[in-house]
N, C-alpha and C positions, 0 to 999 in steps of 0.2 A: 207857631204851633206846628207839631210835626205831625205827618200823615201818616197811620202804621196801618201797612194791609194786612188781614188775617186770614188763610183761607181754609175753611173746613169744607172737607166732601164724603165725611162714614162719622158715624154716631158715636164712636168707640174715640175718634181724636176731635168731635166739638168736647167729649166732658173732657179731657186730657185738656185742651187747648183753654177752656172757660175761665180759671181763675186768670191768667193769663192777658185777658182780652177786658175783664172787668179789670182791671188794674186801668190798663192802656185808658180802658173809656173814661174811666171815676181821674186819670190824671189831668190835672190842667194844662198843661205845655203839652200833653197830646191827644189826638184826633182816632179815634176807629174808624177803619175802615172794614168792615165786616163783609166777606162775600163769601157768599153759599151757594155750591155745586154740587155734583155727583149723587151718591146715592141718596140725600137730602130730599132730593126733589124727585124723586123715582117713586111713585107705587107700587112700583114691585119689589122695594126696599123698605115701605113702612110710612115714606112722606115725612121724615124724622124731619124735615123743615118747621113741624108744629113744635117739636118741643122747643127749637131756639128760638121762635117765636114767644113760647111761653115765658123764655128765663129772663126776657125784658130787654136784652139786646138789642142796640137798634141794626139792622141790617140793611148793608150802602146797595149791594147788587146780588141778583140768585141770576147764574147761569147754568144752564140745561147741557151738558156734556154727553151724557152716558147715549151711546149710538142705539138701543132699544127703546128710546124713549124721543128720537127725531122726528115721530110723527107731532109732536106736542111743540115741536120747536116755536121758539116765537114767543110762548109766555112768560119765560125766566130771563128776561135781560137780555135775548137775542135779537137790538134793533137793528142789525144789518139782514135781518131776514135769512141768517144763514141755518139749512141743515134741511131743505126742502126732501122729501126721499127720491125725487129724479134729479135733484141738482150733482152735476158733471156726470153721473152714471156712473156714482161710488159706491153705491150700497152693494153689495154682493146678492145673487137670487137668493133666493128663499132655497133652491134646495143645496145649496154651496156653504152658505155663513157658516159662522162660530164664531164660539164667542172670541176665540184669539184675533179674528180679521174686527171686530164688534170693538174691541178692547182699542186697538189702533185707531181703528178713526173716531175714537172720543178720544184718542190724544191728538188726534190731526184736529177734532173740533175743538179743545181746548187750546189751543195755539192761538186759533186765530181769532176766539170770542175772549182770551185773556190778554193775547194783544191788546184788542177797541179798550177795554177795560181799563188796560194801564194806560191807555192815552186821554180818556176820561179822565181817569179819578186822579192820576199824578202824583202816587204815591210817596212817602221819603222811605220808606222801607216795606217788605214783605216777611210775613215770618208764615212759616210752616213746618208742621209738625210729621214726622216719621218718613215712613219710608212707600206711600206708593203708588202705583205707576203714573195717575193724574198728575204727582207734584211733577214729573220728570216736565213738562211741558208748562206749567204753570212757573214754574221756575226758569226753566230756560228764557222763555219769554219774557219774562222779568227783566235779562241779566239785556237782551236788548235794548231798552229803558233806561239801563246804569242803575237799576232798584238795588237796592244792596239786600241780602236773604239773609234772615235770621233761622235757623233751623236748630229745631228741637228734638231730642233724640235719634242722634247720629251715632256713629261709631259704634254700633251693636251688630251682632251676627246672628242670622236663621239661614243657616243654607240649604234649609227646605223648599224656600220658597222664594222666589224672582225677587221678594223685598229688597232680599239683602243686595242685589245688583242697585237697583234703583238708590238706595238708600246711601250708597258709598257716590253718586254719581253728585245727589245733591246735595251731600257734604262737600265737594269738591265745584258747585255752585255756589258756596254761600258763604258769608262773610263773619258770619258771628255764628258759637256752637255752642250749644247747650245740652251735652249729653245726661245721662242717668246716671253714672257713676265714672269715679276715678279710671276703671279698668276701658272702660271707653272712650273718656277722654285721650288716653295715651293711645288709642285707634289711630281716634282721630289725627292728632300729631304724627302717626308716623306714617299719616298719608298726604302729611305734605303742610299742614294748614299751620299758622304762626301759632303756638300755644297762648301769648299773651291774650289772643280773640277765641280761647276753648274754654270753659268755664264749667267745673264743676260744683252743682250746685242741687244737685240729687234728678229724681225722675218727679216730673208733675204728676203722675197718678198717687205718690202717695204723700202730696200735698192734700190733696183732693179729700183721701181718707183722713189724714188729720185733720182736717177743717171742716169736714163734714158733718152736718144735721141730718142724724141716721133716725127714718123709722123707725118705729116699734114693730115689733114684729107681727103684733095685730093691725094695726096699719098696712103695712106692709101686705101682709092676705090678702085686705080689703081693696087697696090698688092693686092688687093683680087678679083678683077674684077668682082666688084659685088658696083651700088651706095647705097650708104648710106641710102640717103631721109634725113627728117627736123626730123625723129623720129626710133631709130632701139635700140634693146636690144641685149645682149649676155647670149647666154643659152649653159649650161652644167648640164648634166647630168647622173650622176656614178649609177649601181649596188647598193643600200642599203643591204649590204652584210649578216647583219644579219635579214634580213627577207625571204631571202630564193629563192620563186620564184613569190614573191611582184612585180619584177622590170618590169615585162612588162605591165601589168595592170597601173603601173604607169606613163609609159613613154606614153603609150596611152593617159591618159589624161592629160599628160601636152602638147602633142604635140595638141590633139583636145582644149584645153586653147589658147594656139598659134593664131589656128585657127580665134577666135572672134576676133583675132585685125589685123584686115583687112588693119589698114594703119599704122602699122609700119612693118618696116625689121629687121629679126632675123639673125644673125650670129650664127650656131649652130659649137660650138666643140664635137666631138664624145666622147663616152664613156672610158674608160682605158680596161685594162685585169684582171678584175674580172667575177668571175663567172655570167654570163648576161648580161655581155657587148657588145658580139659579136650579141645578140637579138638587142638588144636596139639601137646599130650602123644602124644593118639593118631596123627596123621601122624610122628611123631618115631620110634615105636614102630615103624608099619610101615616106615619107608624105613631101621631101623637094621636087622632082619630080615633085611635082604635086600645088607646091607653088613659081609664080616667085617672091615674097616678102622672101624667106628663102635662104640661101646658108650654106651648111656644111663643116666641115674641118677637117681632123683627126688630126692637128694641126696648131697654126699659127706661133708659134716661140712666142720667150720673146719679142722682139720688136711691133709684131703686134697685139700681145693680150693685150698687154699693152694700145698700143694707141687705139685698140679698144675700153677698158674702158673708155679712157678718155674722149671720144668724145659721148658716148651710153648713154641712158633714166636712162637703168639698168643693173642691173645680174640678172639673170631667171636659177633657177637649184638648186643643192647639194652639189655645188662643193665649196672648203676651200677657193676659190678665192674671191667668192663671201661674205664671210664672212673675209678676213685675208686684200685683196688688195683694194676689191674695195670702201670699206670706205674711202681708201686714195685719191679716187677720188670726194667725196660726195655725190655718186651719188646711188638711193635705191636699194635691192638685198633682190631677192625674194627668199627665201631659202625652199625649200620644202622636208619636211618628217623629216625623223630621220636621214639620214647619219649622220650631223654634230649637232647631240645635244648633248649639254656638252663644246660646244666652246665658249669661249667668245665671245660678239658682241657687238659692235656700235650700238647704237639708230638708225643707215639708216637700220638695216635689219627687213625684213618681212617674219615671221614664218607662215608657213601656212601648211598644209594636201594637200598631194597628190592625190588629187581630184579634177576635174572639176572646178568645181564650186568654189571651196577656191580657188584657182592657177587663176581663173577669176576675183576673188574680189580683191588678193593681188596685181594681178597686175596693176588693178583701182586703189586700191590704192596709189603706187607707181608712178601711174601718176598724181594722184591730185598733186595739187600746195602746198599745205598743205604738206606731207609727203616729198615732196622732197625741202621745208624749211628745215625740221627737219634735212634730211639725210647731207644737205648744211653745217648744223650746227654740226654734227655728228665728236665727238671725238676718233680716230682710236688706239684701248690699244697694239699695236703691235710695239710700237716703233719708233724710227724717222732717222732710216739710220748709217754709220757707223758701221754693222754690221760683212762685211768681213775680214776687216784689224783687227779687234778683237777678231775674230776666228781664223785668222791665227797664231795672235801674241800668243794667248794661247797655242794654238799646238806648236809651237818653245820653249815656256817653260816648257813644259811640257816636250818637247824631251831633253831637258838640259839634264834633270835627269828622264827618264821614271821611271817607277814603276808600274809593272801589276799587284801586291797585289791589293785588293779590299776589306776593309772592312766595313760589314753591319753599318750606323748610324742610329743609334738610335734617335727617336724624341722624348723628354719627349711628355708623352698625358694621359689623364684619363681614366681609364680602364671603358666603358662602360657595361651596362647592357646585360647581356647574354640574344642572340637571337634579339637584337638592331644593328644598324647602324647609 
């Protein structure tokens, strides 16, 4: 029996990763191994550890990474005792931190509690999904072990935000690819990786949507305790990681955009743990207070965000949902700034500047009758389901005969002009 490690650390890649991992567990010739980190285990994230608790999952290890939360160390699987706040005299003072020095040493701490980990559990494979910055260390350390990495959703571009650095590095870790579509797959290949081990076989979120047992939209209410009305949107909003300290200035006015539409109800999901996020939660916090048309959630689970979209106007935000899932709904998604430029998109999405006044007009737009024809009609390039039992089955052939060699392929191409792109 083969041992497959899974590692989820943000609530947004356990639902993405879940069919995935029930396959693995319900197989017989293979073994889960389930381990949960990062913002999982953070209260100031939500404790999303309850919902994979609830989905029946058996869970092998929780490790404690995120450096705001090292007072706690010791409860999540840290039997070496590591992550004291005087141990070596690494934490930075209080009047010095941020989150960027914060972000680094929970990759310095993941190093070396995923090392013990892998020498534990002695895994035959790792798979991990997207693109960030935790895998970069969770996977490196793997590759000292000889774990061979399965990596899921590779080959995609946002050069808004540090993903996409990350996200090419641990393509270029990992041994088997499972991108979201065709156009990513040929990324992939032309950064090196053997195409016979790149496999296109769609994107798992809109596995997830076809296979899913959606709410009713009275249910739905009822789990969020919050009604609906005849018109409401769902907004998220991430960190745009490569502009710095852009993010609040911009969260301010998309939440003052919010604002002008006095008769619908916003479902907001909180930000992740990038650097800005814990701003950007708290402006979310006070401008929902002070709005009984808004309610926030530092998450809702795969079931209820799902049927969220189903029944919603639109998506309002940054976030890959917005562009990846909720075309499969037909319904338009207002995507604002740079996070996700570089990703493919369905004719329903709406690009617009994170400004005022464009986040005001996109979203008129998006309610005309006109644009949300279009989005109706809106062809979704990420595939059509069937995605987990194709991942699995690759991984069990792979493990036939593994082989951690890796060598560079070559893509015939035309030597371009020096100082051109």
């Amino acid at each position: 029996m083969n041992k497959i490690c899974v590692v989820t650390a943000t609530r947004a890649e356990f639902g993405l990763l879940f069919r995935v991992m029930k396959r693995i567990e319900e197989d017989p010739g293979l073994a889960l191994c389930l381990v949960v980190t990062g913002t999982h285990l953070s209260a100031a994230y939500g404790n999303t550890i309850e919902e994979i608790e609830e989905s029946g999952l058996s869970i092998a290890e929780k490790i404690e990474i995120l450096e705001e939360d090292r007072t706690r160390a010791g409860k999540y699987g840290d039997s070496e005792g590591i992550g004291s706040t005087s141990e070596g005299g690494d934490r930075c003072s209080e009047g010095s931190d941020s989150e960027s020095v914060k972000i680094c040493q929970s990759m310095a701490r993941a190093y070396r509690l995923f090392g013990a980990m892998y020498a534990r559990q002695k895994p035959d494979m790792l798979v991990v999904l997207g693109d960030r910055y935790e895998l970069l260390p969770i996977c490196s350390s793997a590759l000292q072990f000889q774990i061979p990495i399965a990596h899921i959703s590779g080959g995609e571009v946002t050069t808004g935000a540090l993903d996409d650095i990350y996200r090419h590095c641990i393509t270029k870790m990992s041994h088997l690819h499972f991108p979201g579509c065709a156009a990513y797959r040929r990324r992939i290949i032309q950064l090196g990786e053997n195409p016979q081990r790149v496999f296109d076989y769609g994107d798992v979120g809109i596995e997830n949507i076809m296979s899913m047992d959606f709410l009713t939209k009275e249910a739905l209410e009822k789990a969020l305790a919050f009604p609906l009305g005849d018109s409401y949107a769902c907004v998220t909003f991430h960190p745009p990681t490569m502009e710095g300290a852009n993010a609040i200035p911009q969260i301010q006015d998309l939440l003052e955009a919010l604002e002008a539409f006095e008769d619908m109800k916003f479902i907001i999901t909180k930000a992740n743990a990038d650097a800005g996020g814990r701003e950007i939660n708290a402006m979310i916090d006070a401008y929902t207070a002070r709005h009984e048309n808004w309610k926030c959630f530092y998450s809702l689970g795969i079931q209820r965000y799902l049927s969220a979209l189903k029944y919603c106007d639109m998506v309002i935000g940054n976030s890959s949902s917005g562009i990846v899932e909720a075309p499969c709904f037909h319904i338009p998604t207002v995507n604002i700034g740079s996070r996700q430029n570089g990703r493919l998109q369905a004719e329903s999405i709406i690009n617009c500047a994170p400004k005022k006044t464009a986040i005001i007009s996109a979203i008129q737009q998006a309610k005309s009758q006109e644009f949300r024809q279009t989005a109706a009609c809106a062809t979704n390039p990420y595939g059509n389901g069937d995605t987990s039992r194709r991942i699995v089955e690759e991984i069990k052939n792979y493990l036939k005969a593994p082989d951690f060699q890796k060598a560079f392929y070559d893509v015939a191409w035309q030597e371009p002009p020096c100082g051109t792109v």
